[in-house]
C-alpha positions as CSV (number, residue, x, y, z in Angstrom):
1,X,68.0,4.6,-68.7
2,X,65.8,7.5,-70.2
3,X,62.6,8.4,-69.1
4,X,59.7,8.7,-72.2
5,X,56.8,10.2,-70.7
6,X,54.8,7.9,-73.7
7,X,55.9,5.1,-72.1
8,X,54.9,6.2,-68.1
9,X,51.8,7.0,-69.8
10,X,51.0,3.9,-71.9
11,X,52.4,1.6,-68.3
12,X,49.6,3.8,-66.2
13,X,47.1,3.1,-68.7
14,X,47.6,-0.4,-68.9
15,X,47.4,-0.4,-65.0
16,X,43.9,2.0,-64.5
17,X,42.3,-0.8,-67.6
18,X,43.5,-3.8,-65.2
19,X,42.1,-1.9,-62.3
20,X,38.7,-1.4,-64.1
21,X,38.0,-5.0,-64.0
22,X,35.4,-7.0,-66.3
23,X,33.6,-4.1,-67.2
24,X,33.9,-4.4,-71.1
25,X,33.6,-7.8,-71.2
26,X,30.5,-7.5,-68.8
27,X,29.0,-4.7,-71.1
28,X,29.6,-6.9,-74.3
29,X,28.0,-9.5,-73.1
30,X,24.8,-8.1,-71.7
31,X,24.5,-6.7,-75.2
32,X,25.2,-10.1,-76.9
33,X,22.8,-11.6,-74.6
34,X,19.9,-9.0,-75.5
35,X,20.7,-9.4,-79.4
36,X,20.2,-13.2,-78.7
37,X,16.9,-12.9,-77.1
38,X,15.6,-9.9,-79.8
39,X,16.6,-12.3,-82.4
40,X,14.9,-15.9,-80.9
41,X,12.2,-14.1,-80.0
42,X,11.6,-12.7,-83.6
43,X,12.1,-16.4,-85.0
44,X,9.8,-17.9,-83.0
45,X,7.2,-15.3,-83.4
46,X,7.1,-15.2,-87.0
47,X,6.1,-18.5,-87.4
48,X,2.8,-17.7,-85.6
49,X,2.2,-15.2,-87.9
50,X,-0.9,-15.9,-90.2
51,X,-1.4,-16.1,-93.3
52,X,-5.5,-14.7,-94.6
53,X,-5.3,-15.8,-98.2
C-alpha cells in the first residue's frame, strides 16, 4: 500500500475537527439564538410604535 501525504493529512484533519468538539454547532447557535431575539424584539416593538396623525 502507498502512502499519499493528502490522505495522512485529510485523516488528521478529520481527527483534530472530532477533537474540537461542539464548537461550531455551539457558535451557530448562539448566533441563531441572538438573530431570534433581535428579530422578536423588533416585532413586538413596532407595534407600540405611535402613530401622531
Amino acid at each position: 500500500m502507498e502512502h499519499h501525504p493528502a490522505a495522512a493529512w485529510l485523516t488528521e484533519a478529520v481527527g483534530a475537527a472530532q477533537q474540537q468538539g461542539a464548537g461550531n454547532l455551539l457558535r451557530v447557535v448562539l448566533i441563531v439564538m441572538v438573530l431570534g431575539c433581535v428579530l422578536t424584539a423588533w416585532f413586538l416593538l413596532r407595534g407600540y410604535k405611535r402613530k401622531d396623525d
